[in-house]
C-alpha positions in Angstrom: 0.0 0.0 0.0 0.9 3.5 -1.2 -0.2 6.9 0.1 0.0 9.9 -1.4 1.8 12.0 1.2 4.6 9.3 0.2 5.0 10.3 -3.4 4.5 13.8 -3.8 7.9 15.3 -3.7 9.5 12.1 -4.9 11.8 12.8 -7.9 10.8 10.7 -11.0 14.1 9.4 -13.5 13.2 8.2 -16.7 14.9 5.0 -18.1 17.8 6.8 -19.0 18.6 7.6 -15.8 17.3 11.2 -16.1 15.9 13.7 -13.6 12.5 14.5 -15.1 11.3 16.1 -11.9 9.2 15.9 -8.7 5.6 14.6 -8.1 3.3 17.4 -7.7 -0.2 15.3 -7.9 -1.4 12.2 -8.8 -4.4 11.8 -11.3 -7.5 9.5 -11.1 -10.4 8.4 -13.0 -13.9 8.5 -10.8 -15.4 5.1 -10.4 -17.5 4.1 -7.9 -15.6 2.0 -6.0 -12.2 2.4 -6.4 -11.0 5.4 -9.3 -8.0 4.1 -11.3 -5.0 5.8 -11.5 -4.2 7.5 -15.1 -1.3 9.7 -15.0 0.9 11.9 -12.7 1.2 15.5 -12.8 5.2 16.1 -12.0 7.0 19.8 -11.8 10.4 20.4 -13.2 11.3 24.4 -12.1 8.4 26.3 -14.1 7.8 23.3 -16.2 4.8 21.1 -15.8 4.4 18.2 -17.6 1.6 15.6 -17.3 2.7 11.7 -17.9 0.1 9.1 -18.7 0.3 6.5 -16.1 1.3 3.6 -18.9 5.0 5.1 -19.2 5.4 5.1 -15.0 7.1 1.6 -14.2 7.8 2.0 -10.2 6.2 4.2 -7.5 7.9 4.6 -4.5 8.5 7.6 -1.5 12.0 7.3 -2.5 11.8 7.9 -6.4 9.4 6.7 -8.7 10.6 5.1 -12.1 9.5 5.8 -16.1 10.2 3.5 -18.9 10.7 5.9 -21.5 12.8 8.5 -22.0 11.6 11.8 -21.4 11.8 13.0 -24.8 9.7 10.2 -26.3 7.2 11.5 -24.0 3.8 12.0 -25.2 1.8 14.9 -24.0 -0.9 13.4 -21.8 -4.2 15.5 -21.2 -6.2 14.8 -18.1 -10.0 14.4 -19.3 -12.6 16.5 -17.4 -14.0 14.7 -14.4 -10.3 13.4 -13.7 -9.6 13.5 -10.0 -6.0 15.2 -8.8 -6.0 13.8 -5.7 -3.7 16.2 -3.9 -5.6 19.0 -5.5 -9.0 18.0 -5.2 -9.3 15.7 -2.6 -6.5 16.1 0.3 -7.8 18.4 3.4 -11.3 18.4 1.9 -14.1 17.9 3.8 -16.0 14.9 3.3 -19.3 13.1 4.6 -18.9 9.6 5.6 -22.0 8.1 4.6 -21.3 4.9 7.0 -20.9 6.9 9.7 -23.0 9.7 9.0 -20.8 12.5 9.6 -18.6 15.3 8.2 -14.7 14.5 8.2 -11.4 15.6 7.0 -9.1 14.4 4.4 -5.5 13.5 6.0 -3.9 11.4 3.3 -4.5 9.1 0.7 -4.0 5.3 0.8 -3.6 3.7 -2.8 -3.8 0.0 -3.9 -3.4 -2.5 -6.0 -6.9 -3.9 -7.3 -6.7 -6.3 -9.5 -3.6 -5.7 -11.5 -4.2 -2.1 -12.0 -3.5 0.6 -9.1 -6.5 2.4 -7.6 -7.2 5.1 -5.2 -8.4 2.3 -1.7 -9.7 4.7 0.8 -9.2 8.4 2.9 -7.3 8.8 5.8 -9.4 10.8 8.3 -7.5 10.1 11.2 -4.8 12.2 13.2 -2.0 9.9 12.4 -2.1 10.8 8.6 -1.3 14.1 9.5 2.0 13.4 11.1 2.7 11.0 7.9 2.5 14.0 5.7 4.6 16.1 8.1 7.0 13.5 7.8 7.1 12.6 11.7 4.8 9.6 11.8 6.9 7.8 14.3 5.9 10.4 16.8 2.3 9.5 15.6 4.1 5.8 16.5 5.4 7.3 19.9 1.3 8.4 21.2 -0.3 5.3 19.7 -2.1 7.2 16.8 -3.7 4.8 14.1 -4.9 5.2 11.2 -8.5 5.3 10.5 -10.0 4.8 6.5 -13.1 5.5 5.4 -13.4 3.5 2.3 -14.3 5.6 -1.5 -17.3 4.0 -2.2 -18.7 5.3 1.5 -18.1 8.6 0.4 -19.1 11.9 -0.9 -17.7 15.5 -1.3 -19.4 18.3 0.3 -18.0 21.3 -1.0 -20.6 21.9 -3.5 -18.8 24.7 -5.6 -15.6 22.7 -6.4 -12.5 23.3 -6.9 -12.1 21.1 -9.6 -14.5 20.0 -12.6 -14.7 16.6 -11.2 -17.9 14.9 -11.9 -18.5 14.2 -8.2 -21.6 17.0 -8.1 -23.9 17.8 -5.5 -26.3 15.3 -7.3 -24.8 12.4 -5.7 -24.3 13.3 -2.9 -27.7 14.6 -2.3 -29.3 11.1 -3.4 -27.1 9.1 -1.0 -27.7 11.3 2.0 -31.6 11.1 1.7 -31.2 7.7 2.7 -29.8 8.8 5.9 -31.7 9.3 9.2 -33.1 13.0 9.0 -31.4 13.4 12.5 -28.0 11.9 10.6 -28.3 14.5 7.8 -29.1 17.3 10.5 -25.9 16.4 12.3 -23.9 16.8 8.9 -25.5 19.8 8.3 -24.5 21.1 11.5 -20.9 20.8 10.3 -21.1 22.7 7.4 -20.6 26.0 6.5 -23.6 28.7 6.0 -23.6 28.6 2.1 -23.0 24.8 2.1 -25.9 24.1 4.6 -28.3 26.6 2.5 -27.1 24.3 -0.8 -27.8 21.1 0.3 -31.5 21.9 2.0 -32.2 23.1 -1.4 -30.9 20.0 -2.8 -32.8 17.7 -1.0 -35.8 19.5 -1.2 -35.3 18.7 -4.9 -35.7 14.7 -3.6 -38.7 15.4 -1.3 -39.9 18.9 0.3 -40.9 16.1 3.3 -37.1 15.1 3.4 -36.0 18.6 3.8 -38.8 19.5 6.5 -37.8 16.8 9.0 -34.1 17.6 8.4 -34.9 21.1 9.1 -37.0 20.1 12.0 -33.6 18.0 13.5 -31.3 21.2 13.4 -31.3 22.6 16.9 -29.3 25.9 15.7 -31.9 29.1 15.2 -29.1 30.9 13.8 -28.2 28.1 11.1 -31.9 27.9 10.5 -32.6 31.4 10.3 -29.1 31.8 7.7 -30.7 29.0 6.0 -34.3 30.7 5.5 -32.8 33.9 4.9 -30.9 32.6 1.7 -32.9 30.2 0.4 -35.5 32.0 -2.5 -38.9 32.4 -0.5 -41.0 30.3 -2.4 -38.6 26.8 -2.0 -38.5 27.8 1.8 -42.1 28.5 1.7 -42.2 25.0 0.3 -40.4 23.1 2.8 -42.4 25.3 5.6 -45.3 23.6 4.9 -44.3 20.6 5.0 -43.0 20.7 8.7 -45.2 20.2 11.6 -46.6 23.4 12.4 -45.4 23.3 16.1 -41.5 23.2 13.8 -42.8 25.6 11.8 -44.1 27.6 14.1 -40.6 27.2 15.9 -38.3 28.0 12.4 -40.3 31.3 11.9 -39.7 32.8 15.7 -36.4 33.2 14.9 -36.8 34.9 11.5 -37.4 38.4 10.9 -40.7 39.7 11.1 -40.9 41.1 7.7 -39.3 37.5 6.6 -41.8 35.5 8.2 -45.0 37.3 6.7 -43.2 36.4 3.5 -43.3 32.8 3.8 -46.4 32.6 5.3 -48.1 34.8 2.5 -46.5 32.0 0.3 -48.2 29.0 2.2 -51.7 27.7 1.8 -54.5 29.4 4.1 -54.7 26.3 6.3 -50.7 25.6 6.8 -50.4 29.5 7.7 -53.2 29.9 10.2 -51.8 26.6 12.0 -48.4 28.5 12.3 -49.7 31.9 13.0 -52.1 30.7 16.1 -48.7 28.5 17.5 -47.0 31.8 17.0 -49.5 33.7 19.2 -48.6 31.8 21.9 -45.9 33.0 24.7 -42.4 31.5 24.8 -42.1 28.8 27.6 -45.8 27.6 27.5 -47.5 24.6 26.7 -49.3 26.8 23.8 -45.2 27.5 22.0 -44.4 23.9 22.9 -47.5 21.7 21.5 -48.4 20.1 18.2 -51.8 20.5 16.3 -51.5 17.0 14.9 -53.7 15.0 16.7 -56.5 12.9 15.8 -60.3 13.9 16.9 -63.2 12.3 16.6 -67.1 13.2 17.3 -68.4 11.0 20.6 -71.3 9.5 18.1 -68.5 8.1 15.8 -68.6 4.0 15.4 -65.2 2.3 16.0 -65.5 1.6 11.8 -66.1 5.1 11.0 -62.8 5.9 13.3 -60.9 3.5 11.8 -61.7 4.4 7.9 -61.0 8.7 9.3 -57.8 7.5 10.6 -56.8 5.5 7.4 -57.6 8.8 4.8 -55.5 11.0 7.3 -52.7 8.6 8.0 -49.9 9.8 5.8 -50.1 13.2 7.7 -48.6 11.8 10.8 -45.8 10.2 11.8 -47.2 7.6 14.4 -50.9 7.6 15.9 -51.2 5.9 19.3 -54.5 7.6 20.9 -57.5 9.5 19.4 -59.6 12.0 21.3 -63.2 12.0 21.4 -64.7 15.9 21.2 -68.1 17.7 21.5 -69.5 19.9 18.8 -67.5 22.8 20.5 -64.3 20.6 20.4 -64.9 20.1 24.1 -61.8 17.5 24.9 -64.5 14.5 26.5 -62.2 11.7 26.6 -59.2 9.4 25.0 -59.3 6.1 23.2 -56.1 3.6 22.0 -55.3 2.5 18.7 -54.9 -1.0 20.1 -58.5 -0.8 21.6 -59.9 0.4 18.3 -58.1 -2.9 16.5 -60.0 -5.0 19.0 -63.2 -3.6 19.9 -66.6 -4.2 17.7 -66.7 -2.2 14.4 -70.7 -0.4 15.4 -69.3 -0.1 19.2 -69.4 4.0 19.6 -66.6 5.9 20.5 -68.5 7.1 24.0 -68.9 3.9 25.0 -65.0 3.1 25.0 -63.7 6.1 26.0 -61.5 6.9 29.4 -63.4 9.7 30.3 -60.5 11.0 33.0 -57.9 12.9 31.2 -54.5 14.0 32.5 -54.0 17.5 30.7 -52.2 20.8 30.9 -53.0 24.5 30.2 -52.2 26.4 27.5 -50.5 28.6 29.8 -48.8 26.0 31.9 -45.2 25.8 31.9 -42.4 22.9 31.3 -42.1 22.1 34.3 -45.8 21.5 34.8 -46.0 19.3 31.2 -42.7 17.3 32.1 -44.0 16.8 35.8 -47.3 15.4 34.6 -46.1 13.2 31.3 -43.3 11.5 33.9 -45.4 10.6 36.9 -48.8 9.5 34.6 -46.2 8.1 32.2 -47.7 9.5 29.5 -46.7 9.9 25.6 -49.1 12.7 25.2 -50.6 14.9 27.5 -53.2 17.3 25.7 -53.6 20.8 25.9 -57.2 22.8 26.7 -58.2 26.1 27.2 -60.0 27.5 30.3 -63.2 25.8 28.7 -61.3 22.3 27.9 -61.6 22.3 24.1 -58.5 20.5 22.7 -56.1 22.7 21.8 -53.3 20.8 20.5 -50.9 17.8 22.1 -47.3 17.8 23.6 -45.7 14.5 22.6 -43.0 12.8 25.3 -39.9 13.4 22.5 -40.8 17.8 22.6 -41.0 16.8 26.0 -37.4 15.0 26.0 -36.2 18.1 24.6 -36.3 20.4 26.8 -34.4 18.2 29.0 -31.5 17.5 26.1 -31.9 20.0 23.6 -28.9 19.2 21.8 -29.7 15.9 20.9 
């Protein structure tokens, strides 16, 4: 195994015993899983002179070999989307799709595949840095090791390039909305302002759903709010709608004013009035904190009529575990399980199943109050009324879980 700390520098002699020059960079073609190398780019004084990787017969981090004479040299011309590794690659930043974070190129680590020589993996770990220094036996001297993160689990992040590589924020997009939105958050998190705006907008090209929940898993108002404030109003106006409106709700306190009317000019009637009522509601209280989807049902509603509402309104929720049973006012009059719905009779009326004493919290109440009450009931909703109980909205046990760890 070769890395590429190794051979830059390293003079290169043709076969006539000749100083041609130094290794500047080493040249790749992309491939999925491991990108052949092509040619070397090597540096004679002003001269540069790029040698197709058929004439090289030995690399080495002492000198490297050719078996032709320089001046039978042809001119070799890197195609576009060829990667110079030193240039394109080394002390870029990089998202490790396996692990689902942002890292650092250290080195390079080459190999043979087959009989032809290949770029293997990226060195992310601390010990390639004291390899390139030149020092790795103090690397030795701590311990370090060496940690890869092999090509194919890879994907660049910075999206402007400073190369005309093929690798293009296409890619990357497509394998990160397989992630975990919480995963893809956490990358985001690492990124710059312009890079996190760029890749929002990307995946909202995938899914305006996708982008929502990321958006929803980034804990930073001032990321989101640099976010929002770049992105063109009508994608973020886009994405907005598609959050939960307690997120939403959330995302537009920390915008300006005048940016906020904006976007929710730009939303459907519904989606906006959700956000704006949330938005009414003063910081700290169960109003800021709870969600408005829930699932209500009239008390004269058959456990088959429940059942075929829930099914039509499904894909607007995450998970459903209870429904609440209202009055014509919206009155909250009682709660009933999923997994008493799946067993009870199909005409039995929702009245008649269900529990009638609710544990609930004021719109006004405070976190303390909602956390106190969801722990000692253990509860994964508690529902919030008004001073004349109508159903308000719900605060679910992972808002709750966040107050107590809002980083994670």
């Amino acid at each position: 195994m070769l890395f590429l700390s190794q051979l830059i520098g390293t003079a290169v002699y043709d076969n006539t015993d000749e100083k041609v020059g130094r290794i500047q960079d080493v040249i790749v073609k992309p491939h999925a899983d491991n990108p052949q190398l092509v040619g070397l780019e090597i540096v004679s004084g002003k001269m540069k002179l790029f040698v197709d990787y058929k004439f090289v017969e030995s690399l080495g981090e002492k000198l490297s070999t050719l078996n032709i004479a320089q001046k039978k040299l042809k001119t070799f011309h890197p195609h576009e989307g060829d990667i110079f590794l030193s240039r394109d690659l080394l002390e870029r930043q990089i998202v490790d799709l396996a692990g689902a974070k942002l890292v650092r190129v250290n080195d390079i680590q080459l190999g043979k595949v087959g009989s032809k020589l290949c770029l293997i993996s990226l060195a992310v770990g601390s010990k390639a840095i004291f390899r390139r220094l030149g020092v790795v036996i103090v690397a030795d001297l701590f311990r370090l090791h060496d940690k890869f993160i092999q090509w194919k689990d890879v994907n660049l992040v910075d999206f402007t390039g400073r190369s005309k590589s093929n690798l293009q924020l296409r890619t990357l997009r497509d394998e990160l909305s397989q992630l975990h939105p919480a995963d893809i958050a956490n990358i985001i998190e690492d990124l710059n302002a312009q890079q996190s705006k760029q890749l929002i907008e990307a995946l909202s090209d995938v899914s305006e759903e996708l982008a929502a929940d990321v958006l929803e898993e980034i804990d930073e108002p001032r990321r989101l709010r640099s976010i929002m404030m770049d992105m063109p109003a009508d994608k973020a106006a886009g994405i907005v709608e598609e959050m939960e409106p307690d997120e939403a709700a959330d995302l537009m306190a920390h915008l300006p004013e005048e940016k906020a009317e904006e976007l929710l000019e730009l939303m459907e009637e519904e989606g906006s009035q959700e956000v704006e009522d949330l938005l009414s509601y003063e910081e700290g209280t169960a109003g800021a904190l709870m969600s408005t989807g829930f699932v209500s049902v009239p008390l004269d509603y058959s456990v088959q009529q429940t059942v075929t509402y829930i099914k039509k309104i499904s894909s607007e929720f995450d998970s459903i575990y209870y429904v609440y049973a209202v009055d014509k006012q919206g009155v909250l009059k009682g709660v009933v399980s999923i997994r008493t719905l799946l067993i009870e009779t199909r005409t039995k009326k929702i009245k008649d199943l269900i529990q009638p004493k609710m544990i609930t919290v004021h719109v006004d109440s405070g976190h303390e109050e909602i956390l106190k009450k969801l722990t000692k009931y253990d509860l994964l909703s508690i529902c919030v009324v008004d001073h004349k109980k109508k159903l308000l909205g719900i605060v679910t046990v992972d808002d709750a879980l966040r107050l107590l760890v809002p980083e994670a």
